[in-house]
C-alpha positions, -999 to +999 in steps of 0.1 A: -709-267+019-699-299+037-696-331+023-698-366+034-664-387+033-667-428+031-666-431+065-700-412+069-678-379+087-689-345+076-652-327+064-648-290+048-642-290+010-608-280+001-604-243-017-569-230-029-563-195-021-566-183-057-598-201-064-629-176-064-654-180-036-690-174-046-713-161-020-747-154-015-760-126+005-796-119+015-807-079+013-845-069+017-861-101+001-834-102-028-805-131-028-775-111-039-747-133-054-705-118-052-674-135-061-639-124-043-605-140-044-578-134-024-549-115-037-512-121-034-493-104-014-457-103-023-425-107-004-386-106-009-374-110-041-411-109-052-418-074-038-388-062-053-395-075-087-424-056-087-410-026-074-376-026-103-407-033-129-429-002-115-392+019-112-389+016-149-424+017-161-429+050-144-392+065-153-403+061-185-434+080-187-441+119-189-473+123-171-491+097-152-514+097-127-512+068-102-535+052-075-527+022-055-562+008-064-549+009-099-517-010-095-536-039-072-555-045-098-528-044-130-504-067-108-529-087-091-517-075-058-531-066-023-538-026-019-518-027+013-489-039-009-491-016-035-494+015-013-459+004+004-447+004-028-461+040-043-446+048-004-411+034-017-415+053-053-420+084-032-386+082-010-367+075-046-381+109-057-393+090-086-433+095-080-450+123-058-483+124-039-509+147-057-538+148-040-549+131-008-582+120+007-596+098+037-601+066+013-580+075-024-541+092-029-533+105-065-495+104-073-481+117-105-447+117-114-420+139-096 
């Protein structure tokens, strides 16, 4: 949606990266309406944060099963960010991979 600025120019509203976006989308007569966000996707000291928190969460635990789907969503993460760090888990022997598909990996603990 564009709006007008006091010199009569058209500009672009401005959106922060964690604001929602609401979109419509048009299927067979029917307006369909979605929000998405963009997640965060950690770095540095950040990443390994997460990773020292996830170490001890899971060290903890007896029997767990794992997805990287699930962790994105606890952390607020991007999937690509959490499967690098299930992939991290794995070469500390602290999680291993169950079961694994085209779209969905299971770990449980080693």
């Amino acid at each position: 949606m564009l709006q007008m600025s006091k010199k009569g120019l058209l500009k672009a509203p401005i959106m922060s990266v964690i604001d929602k976006k609401v979109r419509k989308k048009r299927r067979w007569g029917k307006i369909f309406e979605y929000s998405s966000y963009e997640r965060l996707l950690p770095v540095g000291k950040e990443y390994e944060e997460i990773l020292n928190e996830l170490i001890k969460e899971y060290s903890k635990k007896k029997s767990i099963l794992v997805t990287p789907q699930e962790i994105a969503s606890k952390r607020d993460i991007r999937v690509s960010v959490a499967k690098r760090l299930l992939d991290d888990l794995t070469e500390k022997k602290i999680l291993k991979q169950e079961h694994s598909s085209k779209r969905l990996k299971v770990y449980t603990r080693a």
